[in-house]
C-alpha positions in Angstrom: 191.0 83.5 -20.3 190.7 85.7 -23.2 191.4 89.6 -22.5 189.5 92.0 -23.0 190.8 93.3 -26.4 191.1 89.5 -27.6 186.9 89.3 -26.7 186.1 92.5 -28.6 188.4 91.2 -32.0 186.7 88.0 -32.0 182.7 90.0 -31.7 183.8 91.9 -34.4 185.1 89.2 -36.6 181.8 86.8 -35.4 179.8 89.9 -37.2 178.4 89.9 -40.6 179.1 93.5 -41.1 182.9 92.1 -40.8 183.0 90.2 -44.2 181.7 93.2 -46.0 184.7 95.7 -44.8 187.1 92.7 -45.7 185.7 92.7 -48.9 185.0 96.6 -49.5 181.4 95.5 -50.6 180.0 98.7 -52.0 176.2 96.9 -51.7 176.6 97.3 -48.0 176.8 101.2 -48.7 173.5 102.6 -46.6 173.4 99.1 -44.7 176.0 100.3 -41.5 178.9 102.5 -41.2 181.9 101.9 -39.2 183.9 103.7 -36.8 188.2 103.4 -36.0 188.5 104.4 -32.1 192.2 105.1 -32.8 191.1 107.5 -35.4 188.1 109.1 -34.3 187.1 108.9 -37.6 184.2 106.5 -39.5 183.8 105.5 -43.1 181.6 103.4 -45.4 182.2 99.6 -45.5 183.7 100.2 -49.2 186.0 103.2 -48.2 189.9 101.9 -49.8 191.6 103.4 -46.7 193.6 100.8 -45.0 191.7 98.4 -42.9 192.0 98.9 -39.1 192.3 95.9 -36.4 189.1 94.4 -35.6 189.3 95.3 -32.2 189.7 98.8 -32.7 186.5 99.3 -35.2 182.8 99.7 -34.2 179.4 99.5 -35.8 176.6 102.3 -36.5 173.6 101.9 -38.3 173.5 105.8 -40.0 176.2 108.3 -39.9 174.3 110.4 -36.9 175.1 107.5 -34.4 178.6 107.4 -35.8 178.6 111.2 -35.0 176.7 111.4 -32.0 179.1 108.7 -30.1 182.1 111.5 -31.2 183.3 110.5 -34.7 183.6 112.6 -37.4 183.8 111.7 -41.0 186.0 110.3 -43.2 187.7 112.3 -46.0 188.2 109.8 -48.1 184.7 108.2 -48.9 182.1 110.9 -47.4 179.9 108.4 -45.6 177.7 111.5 -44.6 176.7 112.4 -47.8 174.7 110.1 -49.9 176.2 106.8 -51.6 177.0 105.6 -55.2 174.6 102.7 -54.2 171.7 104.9 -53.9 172.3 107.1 -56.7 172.7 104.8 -58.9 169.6 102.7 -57.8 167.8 106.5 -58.3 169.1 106.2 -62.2 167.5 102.6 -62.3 164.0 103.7 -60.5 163.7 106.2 -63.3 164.8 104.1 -66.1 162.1 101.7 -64.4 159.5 104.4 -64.5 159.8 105.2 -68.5 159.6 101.5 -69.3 156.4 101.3 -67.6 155.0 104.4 -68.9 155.9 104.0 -72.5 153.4 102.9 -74.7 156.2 100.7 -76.6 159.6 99.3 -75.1 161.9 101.8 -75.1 165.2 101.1 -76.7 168.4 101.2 -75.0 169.5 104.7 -76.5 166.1 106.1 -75.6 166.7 105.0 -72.3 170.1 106.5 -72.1 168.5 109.7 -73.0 166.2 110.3 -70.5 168.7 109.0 -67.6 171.7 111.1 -69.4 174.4 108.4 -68.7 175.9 106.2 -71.8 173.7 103.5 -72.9 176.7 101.1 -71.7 177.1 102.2 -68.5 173.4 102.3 -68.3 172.8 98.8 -69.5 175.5 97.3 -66.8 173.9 99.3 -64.0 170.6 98.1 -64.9 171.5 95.1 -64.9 173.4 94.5 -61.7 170.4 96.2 -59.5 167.6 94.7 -61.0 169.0 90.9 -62.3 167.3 91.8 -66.0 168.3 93.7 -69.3 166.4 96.6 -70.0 164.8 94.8 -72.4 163.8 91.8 -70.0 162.6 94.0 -67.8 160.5 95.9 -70.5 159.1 92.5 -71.9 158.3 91.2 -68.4 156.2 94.7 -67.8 154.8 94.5 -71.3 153.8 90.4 -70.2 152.0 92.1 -66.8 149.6 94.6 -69.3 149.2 91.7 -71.4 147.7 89.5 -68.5 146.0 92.8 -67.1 144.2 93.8 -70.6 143.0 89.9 -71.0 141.4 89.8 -67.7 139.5 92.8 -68.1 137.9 91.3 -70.8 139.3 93.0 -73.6 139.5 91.4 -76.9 142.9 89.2 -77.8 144.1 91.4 -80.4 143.0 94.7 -78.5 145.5 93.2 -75.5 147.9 92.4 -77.5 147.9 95.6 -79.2 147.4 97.8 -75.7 150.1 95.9 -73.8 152.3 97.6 -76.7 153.2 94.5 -78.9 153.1 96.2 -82.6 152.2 92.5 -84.2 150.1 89.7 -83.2 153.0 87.9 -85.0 155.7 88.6 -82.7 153.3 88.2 -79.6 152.3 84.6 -80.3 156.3 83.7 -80.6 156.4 84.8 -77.1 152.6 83.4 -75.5 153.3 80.1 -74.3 156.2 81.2 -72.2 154.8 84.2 -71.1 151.1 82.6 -70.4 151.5 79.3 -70.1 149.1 78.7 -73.0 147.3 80.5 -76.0 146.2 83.8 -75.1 142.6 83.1 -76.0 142.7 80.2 -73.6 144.1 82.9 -70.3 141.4 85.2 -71.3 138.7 82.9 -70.4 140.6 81.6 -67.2 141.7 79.1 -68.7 139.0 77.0 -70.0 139.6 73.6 -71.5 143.4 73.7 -69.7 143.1 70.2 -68.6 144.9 70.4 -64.7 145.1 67.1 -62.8 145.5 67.7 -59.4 144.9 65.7 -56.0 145.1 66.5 -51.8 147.8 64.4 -50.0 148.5 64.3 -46.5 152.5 64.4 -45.0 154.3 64.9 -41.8 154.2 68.7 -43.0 150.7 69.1 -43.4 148.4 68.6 -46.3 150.1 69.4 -50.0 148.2 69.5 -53.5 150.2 68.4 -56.2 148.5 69.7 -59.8 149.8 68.7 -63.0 149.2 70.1 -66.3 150.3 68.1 -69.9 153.9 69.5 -69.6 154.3 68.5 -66.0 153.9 69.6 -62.2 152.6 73.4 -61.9 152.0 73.7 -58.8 153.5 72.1 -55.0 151.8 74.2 -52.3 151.8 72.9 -48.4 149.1 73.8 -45.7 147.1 73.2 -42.9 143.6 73.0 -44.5 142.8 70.9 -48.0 139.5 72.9 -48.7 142.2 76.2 -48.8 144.4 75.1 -50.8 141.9 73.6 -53.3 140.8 77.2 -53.3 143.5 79.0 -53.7 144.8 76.9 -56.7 140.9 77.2 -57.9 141.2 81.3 -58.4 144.3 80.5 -60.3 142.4 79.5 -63.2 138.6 79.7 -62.4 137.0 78.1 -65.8 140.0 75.6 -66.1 139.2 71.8 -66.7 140.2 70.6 -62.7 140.6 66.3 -62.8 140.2 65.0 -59.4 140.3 61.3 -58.3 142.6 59.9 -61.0 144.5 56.7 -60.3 146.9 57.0 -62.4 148.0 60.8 -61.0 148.5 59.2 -57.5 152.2 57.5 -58.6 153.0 61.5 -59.6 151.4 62.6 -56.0 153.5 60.0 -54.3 156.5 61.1 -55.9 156.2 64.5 -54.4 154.9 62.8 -51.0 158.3 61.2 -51.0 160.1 64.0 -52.1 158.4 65.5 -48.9 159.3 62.9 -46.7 163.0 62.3 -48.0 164.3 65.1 -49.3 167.8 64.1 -49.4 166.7 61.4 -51.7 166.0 63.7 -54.6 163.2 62.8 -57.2 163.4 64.1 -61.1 159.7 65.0 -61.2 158.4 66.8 -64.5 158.0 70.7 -64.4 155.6 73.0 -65.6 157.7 76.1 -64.7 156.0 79.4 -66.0 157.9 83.0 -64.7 159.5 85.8 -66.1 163.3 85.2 -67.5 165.0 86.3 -64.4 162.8 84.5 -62.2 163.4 81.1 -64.0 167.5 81.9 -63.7 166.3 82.2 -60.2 164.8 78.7 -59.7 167.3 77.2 -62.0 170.0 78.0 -59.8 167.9 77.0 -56.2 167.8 73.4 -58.3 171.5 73.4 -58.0 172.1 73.7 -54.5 172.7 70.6 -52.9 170.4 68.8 -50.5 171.4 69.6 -47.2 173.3 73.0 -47.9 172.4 76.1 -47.5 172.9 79.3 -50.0 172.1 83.0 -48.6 170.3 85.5 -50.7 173.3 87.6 -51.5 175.0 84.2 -52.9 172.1 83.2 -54.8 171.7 86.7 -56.6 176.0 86.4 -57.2 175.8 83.2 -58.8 172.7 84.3 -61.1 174.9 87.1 -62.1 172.9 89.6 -60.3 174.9 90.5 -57.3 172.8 93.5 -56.9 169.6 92.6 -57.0 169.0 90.4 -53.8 165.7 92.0 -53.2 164.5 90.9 -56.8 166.0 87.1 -55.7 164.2 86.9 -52.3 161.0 88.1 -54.7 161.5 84.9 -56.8 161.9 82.9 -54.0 158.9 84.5 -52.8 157.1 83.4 -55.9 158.2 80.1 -56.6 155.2 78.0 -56.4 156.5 74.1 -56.5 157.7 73.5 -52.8 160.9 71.4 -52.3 160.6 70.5 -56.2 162.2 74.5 -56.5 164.2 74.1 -53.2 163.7 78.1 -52.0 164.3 76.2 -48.2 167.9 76.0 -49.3 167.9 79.8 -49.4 168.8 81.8 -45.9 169.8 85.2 -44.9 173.6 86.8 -44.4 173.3 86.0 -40.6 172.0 82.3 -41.2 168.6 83.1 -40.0 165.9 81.5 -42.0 164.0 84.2 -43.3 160.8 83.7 -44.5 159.4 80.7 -46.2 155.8 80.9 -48.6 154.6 77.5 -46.5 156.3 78.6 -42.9 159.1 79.0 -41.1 158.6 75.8 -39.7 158.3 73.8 -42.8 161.4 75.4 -43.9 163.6 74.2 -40.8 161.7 70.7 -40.7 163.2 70.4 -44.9 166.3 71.4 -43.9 166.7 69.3 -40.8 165.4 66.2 -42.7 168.0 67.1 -45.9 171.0 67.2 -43.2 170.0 63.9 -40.9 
């Protein structure tokens, strides 16, 4: 039987909060602090001071448990005072701030200005915390007061103008990505998109599978047909809906398939319409294997982005082609499933059926 000190080793090792001391992982800065009982003394998971042995380290959430139990800070890294993490993620929140309150995309040096750090230190910071460039991030806000000005009615050229493009020229390289279609065409919801769509039933519920000329736009699982016809409906109100077409039910039995049999795989045409980050987002969810598993930090690593795991899980979030997009495939640090746009329990049925 395992002694006592043995036990306590092997919880701390079993922890998640482990892995980040191992690996000094300044994102975990905020997250936990730990504590050395041979010491008396507790640190941030990134402090460089030698590692202590598992079963001599505890856990706190803040620094005020870590001080309450009878520790005192560390020296070395100052976990009571606040962390590199944060204050850079203040610099980003206000480089954030003067992009959306400029009336034209601020360039890089402007930026730097108004944070006072070098545009290249700048530029790498932005990046790792939000996924984007400045500039991606500036077009994807200018894309949102696009979309904003043409629903309220105003004139194409007024938007295009207002969302702070200085030439219909430039604005019409960039509409079909950023809309979907011609910007005349979003302004009136649509009309004369031609969207073929139909209501299936699975072991997972009831899906609608909707298609427009450049392929499948839209995989979304529920309980109730008539809500999901809705939904998809206040997408694009004055769109051209086809219903009942026989030749869209081979497409909808693909995705039934793909549905039932995961593992099999299916290469189904996509219709995939986001912002640049988000599509390196669901790009890399199409490369995880059927049947494995990827958590959110992993996903937001291997996109580049190993700072912006909140902006990932948002993707995810957002991704509206079910199991086409596999987002199932994504979990949190502890294994636990997280949330899922169709239900937890879709999520785990996918994932058993992908690992039988």
């Amino acid at each position: 039987m395992a002694n006592p000190q043995t036990r306590r080793a092997d919880a701390v090792i079993a922890d998640p909060r482990w892995q980040a001391l191992t690996t000094r992982d300044a994102k975990a800065d905020g997250a936990f602090v730990y504590a050395v009982e041979t010491t008396g003394v507790y640190c941030r998971p990134a402090c460089p001071s030698r590692l202590a042995k598992p079963e001599n380290i505890r856990f706190f959430a803040t620094p005020a448990e870590a001080e309450a139990a009878g520790f005192r800070p560390c020296k070395r890294c100052k976990p009571e005072g606040r962390s590199r993490a944060s204050e850079h993620a203040e610099i980003v929140a206000a480089a954030c701030r003067f992009i959306e309150d400029a009336e034209t995309p601020p360039s890089l040096a402007e930026l730097a200005a108004h944070t006072r750090i070098s545009a290249f230190h700048l530029h790498r910071m932005f990046k790792a915390f939000t996924g984007v460039t400045p500039k991606a991030y500036a077009t994807a806000r200018r894309a949102e007061r696009l979309r904003r000005e043409l629903g309220s009615g105003n004139s194409v050229t007024g938007a295009i103008y207002d969302a702070g493009y200085n030439s219909s020229g430039r604005f019409y390289a960039e509409s079909d990505a950023l809309l979907g279609m011609t910007p005349s065409r979003y302004r009136k919801g649509g009309a004369a998109a031609e969207v073929h769509f139909a209501i299936a039933r699975t072991s997972l519920g009831a899906v609608l599978v909707a298609e427009t000329i450049k392929g499948i736009c839209a995989i979304d699982l529920g309980d109730d047909p008539e809500t999901l016809i809705e939904e998809f409906q206040a997408r694009f109100p004055t769109a051209a809906l086809v219903g009942d077409d026989a030749a869209f039910d081979r497409r909808v039995a693909q995705v039934v398939g793909l549905i039932e049999t995961p593992q099999a795989g299916c290469d189904l045409p996509l219709d995939i319409r986001g912002t640049a980050f988000q599509r390196r987002v669901w790009e890399a969810l199409r490369r995880i294997p059927s049947g494995d598993t990827l958590t959110y930090t992993a996903l937001a690593a291997s996109v580049g982005a190993p700072s912006a795991v909140r902006a990932v899980a948002r993707a995810c979030a957002t991704n509206t082609l079910a199991v086409a997009i596999p987002c199932h495939r994504v979990v949190r640090l502890d294994g636990a499933l997280a949330g899922y746009r169709w239900g937890i329990a879709r999520k785990r049925a996918l994932l058993d059926r992908e690992r039988s």
